[in-house]
C-alpha positions in Angstrom: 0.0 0.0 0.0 2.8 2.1 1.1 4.4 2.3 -2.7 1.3 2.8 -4.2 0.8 5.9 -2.0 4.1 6.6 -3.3 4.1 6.2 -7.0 1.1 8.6 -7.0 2.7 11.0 -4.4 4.8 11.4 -7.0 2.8 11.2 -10.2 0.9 14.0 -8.9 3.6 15.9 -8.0 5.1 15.6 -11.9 1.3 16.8 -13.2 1.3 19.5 -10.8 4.6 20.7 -11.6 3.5 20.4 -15.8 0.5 22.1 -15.8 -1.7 19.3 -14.0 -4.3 17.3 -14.9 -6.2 20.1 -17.3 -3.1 19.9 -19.8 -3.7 20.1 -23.5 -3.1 16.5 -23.6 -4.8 15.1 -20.9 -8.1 12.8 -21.3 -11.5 13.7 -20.7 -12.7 12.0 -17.7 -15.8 10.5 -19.8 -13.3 9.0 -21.9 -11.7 6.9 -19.6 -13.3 3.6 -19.5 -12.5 1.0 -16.8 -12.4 -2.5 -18.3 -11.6 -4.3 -14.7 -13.1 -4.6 -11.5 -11.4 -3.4 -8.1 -8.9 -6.3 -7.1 -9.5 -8.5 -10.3 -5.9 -9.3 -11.0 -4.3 -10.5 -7.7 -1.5 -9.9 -6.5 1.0 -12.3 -4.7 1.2 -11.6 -1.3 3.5 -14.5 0.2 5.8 -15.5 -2.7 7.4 -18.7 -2.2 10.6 -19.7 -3.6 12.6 -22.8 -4.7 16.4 -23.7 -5.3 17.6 -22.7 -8.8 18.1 -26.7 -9.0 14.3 -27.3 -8.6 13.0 -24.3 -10.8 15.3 -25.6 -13.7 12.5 -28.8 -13.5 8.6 -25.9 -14.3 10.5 -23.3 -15.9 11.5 -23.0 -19.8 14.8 -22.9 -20.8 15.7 -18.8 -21.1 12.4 -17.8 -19.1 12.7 -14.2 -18.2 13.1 -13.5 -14.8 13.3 -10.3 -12.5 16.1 -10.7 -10.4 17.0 -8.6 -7.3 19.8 -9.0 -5.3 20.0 -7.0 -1.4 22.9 -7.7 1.0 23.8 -11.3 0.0 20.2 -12.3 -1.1 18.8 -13.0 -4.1 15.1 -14.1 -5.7 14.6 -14.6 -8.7 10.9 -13.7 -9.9 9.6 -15.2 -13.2 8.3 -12.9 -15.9 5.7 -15.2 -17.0 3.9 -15.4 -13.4 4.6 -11.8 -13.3 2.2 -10.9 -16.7 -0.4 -13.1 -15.4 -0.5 -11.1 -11.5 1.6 -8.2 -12.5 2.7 -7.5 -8.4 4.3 -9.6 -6.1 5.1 -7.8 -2.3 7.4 -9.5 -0.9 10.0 -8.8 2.4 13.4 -9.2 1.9 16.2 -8.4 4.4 13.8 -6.9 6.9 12.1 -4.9 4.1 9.5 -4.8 2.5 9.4 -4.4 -1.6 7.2 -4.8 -4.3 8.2 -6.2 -7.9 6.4 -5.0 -10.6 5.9 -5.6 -14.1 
């Protein structure tokens, strides 16, 4: 929730600072059409993760990953899995993150 907060903290702060949302370019509201409910593409909350060994034996040879390493630990999140949820919030190293695609 935090980094959501965040990303359009900031979003708005850019539109403010470029002439907000009545720009030249900007949308009509009545244009904008919402094609998905609230919630209807999940999110993975508690990620769980295998040895490199053992993924080699569901994932494709030269599958796309995300990978993100933070004081000596590293994940490895699969492309793929990401297109079909799009977030997964994880915790790693005492933090918490989200990886987004």
């Amino acid at each position: 929730m935090f980094l959501r907060l965040a990303a359009w903290s900031l979003l708005a702060g850019t539109l403010a600072a470029i002439g907000g949302a009545q720009a030249a370019w900007a949308s009509p509201a009545e244009e904008i059409v919402t094609v998905l409910p609230r919630d209807a593409i999940p999110s993975i909350d508690a990620p769980r993760f295998v040895p490199a060994r053992e993924a080699q034996k569901f994932m494709a040879a030269g599958e796309m990953v995300i990978g993100l390493e933070m004081e000596g630990e590293a994940r490895a999140y699969s492309v793929p899995l990401l297109s079909t949820h799009e977030i997964v919030n994880d915790r790693l190293r005492g933090r918490d993150i989200a990886v987004t695609w």
